[in-house]
N, C-alpha and C positions, 0 to 999 in steps of 0.2 A: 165378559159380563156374564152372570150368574144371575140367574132369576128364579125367585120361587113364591109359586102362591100362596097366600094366605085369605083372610077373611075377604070378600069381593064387597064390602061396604067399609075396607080401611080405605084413605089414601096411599098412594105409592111410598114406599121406603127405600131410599137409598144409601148406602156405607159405601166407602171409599178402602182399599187396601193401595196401603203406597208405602214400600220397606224403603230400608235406608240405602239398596245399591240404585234407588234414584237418585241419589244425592244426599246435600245435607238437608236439616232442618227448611231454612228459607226456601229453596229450589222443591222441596217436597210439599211446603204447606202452597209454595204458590202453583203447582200442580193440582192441589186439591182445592183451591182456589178456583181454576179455569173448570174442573172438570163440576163441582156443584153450580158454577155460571151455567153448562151445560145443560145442568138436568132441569134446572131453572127456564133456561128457554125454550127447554123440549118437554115440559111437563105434560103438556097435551098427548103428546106419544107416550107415556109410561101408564104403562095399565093398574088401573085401581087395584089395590086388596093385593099386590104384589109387592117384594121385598129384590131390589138392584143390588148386588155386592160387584162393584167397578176397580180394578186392579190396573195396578200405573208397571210399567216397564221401565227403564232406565232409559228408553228413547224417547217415552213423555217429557224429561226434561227437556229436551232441544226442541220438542214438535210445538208450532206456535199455535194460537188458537184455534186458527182454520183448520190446521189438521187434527187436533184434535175433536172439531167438529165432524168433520168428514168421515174420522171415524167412529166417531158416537154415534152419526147418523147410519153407518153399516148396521152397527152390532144391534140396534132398532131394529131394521130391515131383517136383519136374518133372525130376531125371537118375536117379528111380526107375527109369523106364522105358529106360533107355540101357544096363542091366548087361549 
């Protein structure tokens, strides 16, 4: 995950990067699928007036949603410290 400040009176903004050695089409948008679910229920954790650029591996396609939970909730954790 990538993060960069911008204006501290935007809302948060987040992009997705998800290439095609995640798979095809379907198995790619349903990645981008779970991971906007994600930011959706973690919006409380994303800081205002910043900009998320979130990148998928080819091991997002097999990870089911709890992992990928768990590790959204990391990469939170460790740019806690960077506000």
């Amino acid at each position: 995950m990538t993060r960069v400040a911008t204006t501290a009176g935007d809302p948060p903004r987040v992009a997705f990067a998800i290439g095609r050695p995640v798979g095809n089409a379907v198995v790619r948008n349903r990645v981008r699928r779970r991971l906007r679910a994600l930011c959706t229920a973690h919006a409380a954790d994303l800081a205002p007036g910043h900009c998320y650029l979130l990148g998928a591996t080819p091991a997002a396609a097999a990870a089911t949603y709890g992992d990928l939970d768990d590790a959204f909730r990391a990469l939170l954790a460790a740019t806690a410290g960077t506000r």
